[in-house]
N, C-alpha and C positions, 0 to 999 in steps of 0.2 A: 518413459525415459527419452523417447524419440520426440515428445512435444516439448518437453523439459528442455530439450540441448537448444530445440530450435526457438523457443519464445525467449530464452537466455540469452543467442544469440543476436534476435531481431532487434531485444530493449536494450544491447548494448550499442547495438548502430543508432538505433531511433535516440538517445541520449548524446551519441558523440556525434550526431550532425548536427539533433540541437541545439548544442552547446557552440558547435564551430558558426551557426547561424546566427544566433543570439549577439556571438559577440562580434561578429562582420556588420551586424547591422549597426551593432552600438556604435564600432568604428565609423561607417557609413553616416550615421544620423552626426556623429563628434565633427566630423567633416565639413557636412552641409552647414551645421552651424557657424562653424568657428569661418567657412569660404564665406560668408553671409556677411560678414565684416570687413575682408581685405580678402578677395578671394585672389588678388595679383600677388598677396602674399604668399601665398602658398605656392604658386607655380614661378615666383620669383626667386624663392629662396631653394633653390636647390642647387644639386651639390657642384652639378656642371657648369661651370663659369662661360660656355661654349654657347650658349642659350644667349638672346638680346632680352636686355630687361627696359623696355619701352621709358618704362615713368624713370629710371634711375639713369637714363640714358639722358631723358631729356633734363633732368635735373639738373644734371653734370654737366649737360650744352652748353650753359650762359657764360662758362669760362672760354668758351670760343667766339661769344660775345665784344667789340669791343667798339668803340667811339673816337674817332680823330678829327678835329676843326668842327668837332659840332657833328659829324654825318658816324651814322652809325653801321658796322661792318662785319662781317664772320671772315676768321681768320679762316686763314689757307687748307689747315688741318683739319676745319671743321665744318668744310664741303668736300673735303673729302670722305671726311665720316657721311657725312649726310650722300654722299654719292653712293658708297658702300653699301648703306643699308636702305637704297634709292628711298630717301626720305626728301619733305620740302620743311621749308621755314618760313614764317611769319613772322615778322616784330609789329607791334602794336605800339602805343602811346598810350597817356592815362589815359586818352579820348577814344581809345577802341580804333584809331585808324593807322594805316600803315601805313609803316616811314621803311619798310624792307623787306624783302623778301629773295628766295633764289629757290629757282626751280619748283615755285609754285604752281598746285593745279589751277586750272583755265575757273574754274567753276568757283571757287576759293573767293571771297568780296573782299574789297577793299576797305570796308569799314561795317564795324556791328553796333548793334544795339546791347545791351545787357542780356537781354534774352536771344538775339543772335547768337552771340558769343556760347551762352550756354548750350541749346540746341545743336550748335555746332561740335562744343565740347565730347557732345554726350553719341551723339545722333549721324555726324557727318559722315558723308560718301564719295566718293569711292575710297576713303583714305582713314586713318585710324589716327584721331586729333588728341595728343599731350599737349596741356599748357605749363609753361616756367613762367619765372620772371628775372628781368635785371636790373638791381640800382646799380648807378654810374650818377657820380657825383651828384647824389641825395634825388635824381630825378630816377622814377621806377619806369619799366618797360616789362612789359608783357612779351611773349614771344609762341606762338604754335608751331610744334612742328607735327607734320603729316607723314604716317608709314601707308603702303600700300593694304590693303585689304588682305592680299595671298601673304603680304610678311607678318603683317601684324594682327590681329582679330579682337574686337573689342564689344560688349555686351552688357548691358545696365539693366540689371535686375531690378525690380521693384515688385515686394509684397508684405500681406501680412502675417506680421511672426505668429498670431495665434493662428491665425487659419494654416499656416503652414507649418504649424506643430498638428495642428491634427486632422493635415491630410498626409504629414510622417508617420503619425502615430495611425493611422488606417491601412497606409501601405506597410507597415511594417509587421502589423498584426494578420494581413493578407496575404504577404511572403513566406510568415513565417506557419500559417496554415499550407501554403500550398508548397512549401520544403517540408513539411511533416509528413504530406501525402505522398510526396516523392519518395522521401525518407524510407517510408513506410512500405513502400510498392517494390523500390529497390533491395531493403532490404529481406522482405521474404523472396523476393527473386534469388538474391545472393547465398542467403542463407539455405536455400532448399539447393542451392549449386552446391555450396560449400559441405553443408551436412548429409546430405545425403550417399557421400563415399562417406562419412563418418558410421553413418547407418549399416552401412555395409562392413566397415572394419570390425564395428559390435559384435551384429552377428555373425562376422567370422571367426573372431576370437571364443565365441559362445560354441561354435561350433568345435572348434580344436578344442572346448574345454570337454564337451561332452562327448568327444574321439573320433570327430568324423574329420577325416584330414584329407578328403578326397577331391574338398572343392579349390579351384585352382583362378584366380581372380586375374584379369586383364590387368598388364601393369600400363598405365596410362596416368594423364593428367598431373595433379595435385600433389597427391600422394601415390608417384608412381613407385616412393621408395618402400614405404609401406607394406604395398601390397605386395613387391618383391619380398620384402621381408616373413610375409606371411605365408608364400609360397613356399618357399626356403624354410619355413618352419615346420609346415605341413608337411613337406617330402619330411623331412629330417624324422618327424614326432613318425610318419608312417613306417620309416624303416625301421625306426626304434620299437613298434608296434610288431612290426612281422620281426623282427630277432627278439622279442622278449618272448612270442609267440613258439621261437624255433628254440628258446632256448627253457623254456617250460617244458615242450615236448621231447628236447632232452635230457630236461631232469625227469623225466618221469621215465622213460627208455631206461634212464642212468639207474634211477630205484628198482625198476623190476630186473635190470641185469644184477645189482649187486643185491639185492634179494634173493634170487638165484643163485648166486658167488656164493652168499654165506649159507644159505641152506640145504646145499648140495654138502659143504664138510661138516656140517653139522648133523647132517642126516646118515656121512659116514661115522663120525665120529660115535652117535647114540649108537646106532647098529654093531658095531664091533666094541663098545662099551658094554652093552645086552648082552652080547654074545660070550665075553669075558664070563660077566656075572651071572650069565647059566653053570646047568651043575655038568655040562660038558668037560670032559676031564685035555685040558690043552697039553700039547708040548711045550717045551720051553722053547723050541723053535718057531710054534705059532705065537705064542704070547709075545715073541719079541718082534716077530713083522706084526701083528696090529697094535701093538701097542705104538711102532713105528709108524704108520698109519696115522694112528690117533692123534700123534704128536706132531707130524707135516701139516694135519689139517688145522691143528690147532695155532700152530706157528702162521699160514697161510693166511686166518681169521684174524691174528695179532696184525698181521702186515696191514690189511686193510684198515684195520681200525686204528693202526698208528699214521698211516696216509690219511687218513680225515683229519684226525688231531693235528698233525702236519700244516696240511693246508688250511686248515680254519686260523691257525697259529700265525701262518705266513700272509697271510687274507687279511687281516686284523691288526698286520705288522706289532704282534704280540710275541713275538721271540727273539731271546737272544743270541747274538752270535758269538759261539766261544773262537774268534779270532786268534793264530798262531803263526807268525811266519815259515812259511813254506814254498819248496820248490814244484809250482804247481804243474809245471812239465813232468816231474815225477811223479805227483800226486795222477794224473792225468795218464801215464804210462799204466800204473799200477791197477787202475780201473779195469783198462784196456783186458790187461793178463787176467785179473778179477774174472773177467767176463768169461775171456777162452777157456778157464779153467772149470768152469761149468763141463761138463759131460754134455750136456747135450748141445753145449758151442763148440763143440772141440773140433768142426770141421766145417766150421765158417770163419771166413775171409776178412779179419778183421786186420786193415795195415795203419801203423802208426809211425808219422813223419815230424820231425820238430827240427827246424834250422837253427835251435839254440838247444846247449843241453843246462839253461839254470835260468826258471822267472821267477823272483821270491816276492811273497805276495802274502797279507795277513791274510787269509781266510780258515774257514769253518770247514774242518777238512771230512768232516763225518758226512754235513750238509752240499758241499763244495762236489766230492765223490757221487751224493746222491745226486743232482743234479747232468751230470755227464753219463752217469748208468741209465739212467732213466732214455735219455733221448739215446744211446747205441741201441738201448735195449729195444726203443720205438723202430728204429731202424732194421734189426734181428725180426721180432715180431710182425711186423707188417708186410713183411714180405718174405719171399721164397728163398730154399737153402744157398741156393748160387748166389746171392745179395752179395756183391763187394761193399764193405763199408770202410772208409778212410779219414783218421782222425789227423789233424793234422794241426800244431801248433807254431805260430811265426810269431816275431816280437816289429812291431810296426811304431815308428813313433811313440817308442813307451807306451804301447798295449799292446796287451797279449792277444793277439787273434784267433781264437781255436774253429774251427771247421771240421764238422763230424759230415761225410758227405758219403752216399748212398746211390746206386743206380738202378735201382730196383721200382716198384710198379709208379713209384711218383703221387700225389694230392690234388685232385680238383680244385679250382679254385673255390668252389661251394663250398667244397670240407676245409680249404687251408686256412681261411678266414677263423675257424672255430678250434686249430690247432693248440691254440693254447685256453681254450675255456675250459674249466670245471667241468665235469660230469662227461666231456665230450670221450666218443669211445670210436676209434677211424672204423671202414665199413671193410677197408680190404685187405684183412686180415689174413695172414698167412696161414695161421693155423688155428684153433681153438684156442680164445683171448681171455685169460682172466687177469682180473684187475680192477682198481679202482676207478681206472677211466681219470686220475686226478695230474699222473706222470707229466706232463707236459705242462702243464700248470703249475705243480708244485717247481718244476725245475724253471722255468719262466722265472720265479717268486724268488726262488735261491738266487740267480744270476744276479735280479735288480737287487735284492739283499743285500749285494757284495758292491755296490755301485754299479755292474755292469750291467750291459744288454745283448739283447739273442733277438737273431732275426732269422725268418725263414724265408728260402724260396723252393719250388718246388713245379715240376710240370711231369704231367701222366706220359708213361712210359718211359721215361730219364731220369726218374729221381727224385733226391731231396735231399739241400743243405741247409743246414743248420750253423748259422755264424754267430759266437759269441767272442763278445769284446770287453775286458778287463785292463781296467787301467792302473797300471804296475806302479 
């Protein structure tokens, strides 16, 4: 896999420099050629008009040309141009000799021969020689003008087009060897820069697949967002790893406590079953405390196993709610008294405060009830007889506020986190705790049911509120 990415990515470099090479050169070679014909062409015609263009300059001169009484003269303008661009001028006759000049170089002759004139043309120094010409009344005139060497620059090529097709065709096949080599050098340099965090991102993906979330990568360079990302995945996958871990070894706590739950009444229940159906002759006073007996335990076993069907139901959003308009401050009071009327609440501190007495609200008033028993009753249960607990309902911005709030031993933040999970069963327990461990969960489940939400806070030694918010 790791040669694969990189020889994948070497032949994509070594291909797209070839190709940017290939056609630079063609450019290059189209160049030379076509400069090879009119190479003033090419640096004439361009876009800046701001440039002097020597031959079209001189072309244009002979209109500053002109002849009076016979004597021949450059108008006003056209020592001035020739000042400007500190050029000199020469007029000629058919016969090659001058009849004018201005601001002619010293060195410059007064008369040529044919082959003078050309050498000159082509060759002359210190000065860069254009020839025009002028007719004036059918007699022609020749004329040179001379630019400085530093304004103008002029060069005459001479060779041969085959020899110089393949001494092109040598450099270009020797360029284009030694851009491959570069190509090639550069690109495994590159590529071993570049892939080699790729290598690393692999095996670290490889690694979080096979659960090891432990290693933690420097976020630097290239892909510094990457590897931030991977870090941030790895914390995440490990914390998910240690609660799926903490919450394994609470279902498994959760199974041998309610193993224990049920087999304790069912081990009353066989017992005093047995006992019956011996040939021990009963009162009709014992027959009715065990058989009383029998029937708490058995109702005790119903509860449990209707709290699993419950919450599997509520887990699955598989149940319906028989919705009814209702005064949920009364529904809410009525729990309350529910509660105290137990015997064995009848002397705990339960106060209930409502700044409205009417919030009418569709809800499931069987589930709605169960829901708010559940968490007093976590409040009773978890702590000691002196527990004040204080239910208290406000109407806020069209929600119903309810606050069930308790000042007794309070939740670690270790434990409060897993308040509302399944199976969870709190450690400090006020007295002998039976139950499904599901209470706070299922009531969590009922609240979002209805649209609302329950939030807790809670700190050791001050308590615990419980605030649920319905929207009326």
């Amino acid at each position: 896999m790791k040669w694969k990415l990189t020889s994948s990515f070497i032949i994509s470099i070594v291909l797209i420099v070839t190709i940017v090479i290939f056609i630079n050169s063609i450019v290059i070679l189209l160049f030379f050629i076509s400069s090879s014909n009119n190479m003033d062409l090419f640096f004439y015609n361009m876009q800046n008009t701001d440039y002097l263009k020597p031959e079209e300059y001189v072309r244009d001169f002979n209109e500053n040309i002109q002849i009076n009484n016979g004597q021949i003269f450059i108008t006003e303008n056209g020592k001035k141009s020739l000042d400007q661009n500190k050029a000199w001028i020469q007029i000629l006759d058919k016969d090659s000799t001058e009849i004018y000049s201005y601001k002619k170089v010293k060195t410059v002759p007064t008369k040529y021969t044919p082959i003078e004139l050309i050498h000159n043309y082509k060759y002359a120094n210190p000065s860069s020689v254009f020839v025009g010409e002028k007719v004036i009344n059918g007699y022609q005139y020749s004329y040179l003008v001379g630019f400085p060497y530093q304004t103008v620059g002029k060069n005459v090529i001479t060779y041969n087009k085959q020899q110089f097709k393949t001494i092109i065709g040598s450099i270009f096949v020797l360029l284009l060897g030694i851009d491959l080599i570069i190509a090639l050098i550069f690109g495994l340099y590159f590529s071993e820069k570049l892939t080699k965090p790729v290598k690393v991102i692999i095996e670290g993906i490889r690694n979080l697949y096979n659960g090891d979330y432990r290693t933690h990568y420097e976020e630097h360079g290239l892909y510094k967002e990457v590897y931030s990302n991977m870090n941030n995945l790895a914390f995440i996958l490990q914390e998910n790893k240690i609660e799926r871990m903490n919450l394994d070894r609470m279902r498994e706590e959760w199974f041998a406590n309610i193993s224990h739950d049920i087999k304790t009444p069912l081990a009353s229940i066989k017992g005093y079953a047995e006992l019956l159906n011996s040939e021990y002759d009963f009162t009709n006073e014992e027959i009715k405390e065990y058989s009383e007996i029998i029937e708490q335990k058995s109702i005790y076993i119903k509860e449990l196993v209707d709290d699993f069907n419950l919450s599997a139901r509520l887990k699955n959003k598989n149940i319906t709610l028989n919705l009814e308009k209702c005064n949920i401050v009364k529904v809410i009071k009525g729990v309350v008294i529910d509660i105290l009327n137990i015997p064995e609440n009848s002397n705990r501190n339960i106060e209930f405060i409502s700044d409205i007495k009417n919030i009418d609200k569709k809800i499931d008033v069987i589930l709605f009830k169960r829901a708010i028993n559940n968490i007093i009753h976590n409040a009773i249960v978890h702590n000691d007889e002196n527990v004040n607990v204080q239910v208290k309902i406000e109407n806020k911005n069209n929600q119903a506020h309810i606050t069930i709030k308790d000042n007794g031993k309070g939740i670690s933040n270790e434990e409060l986190k897993y308040i509302f999970t399944r199976y969870y069963r709190g450690t400090n327990t006020g007295k002998k705790h039976e139950g499904s461990g599901l209470g706070m969960a299922i009531a969590r489940d009922i609240i979002k049911a209805h649209g609302g939400d329950i939030l807790v806070e809670s700190e050791l030694g001050k308590g615990t509120t419980f605030k649920i918010i319905i929207i009326c």
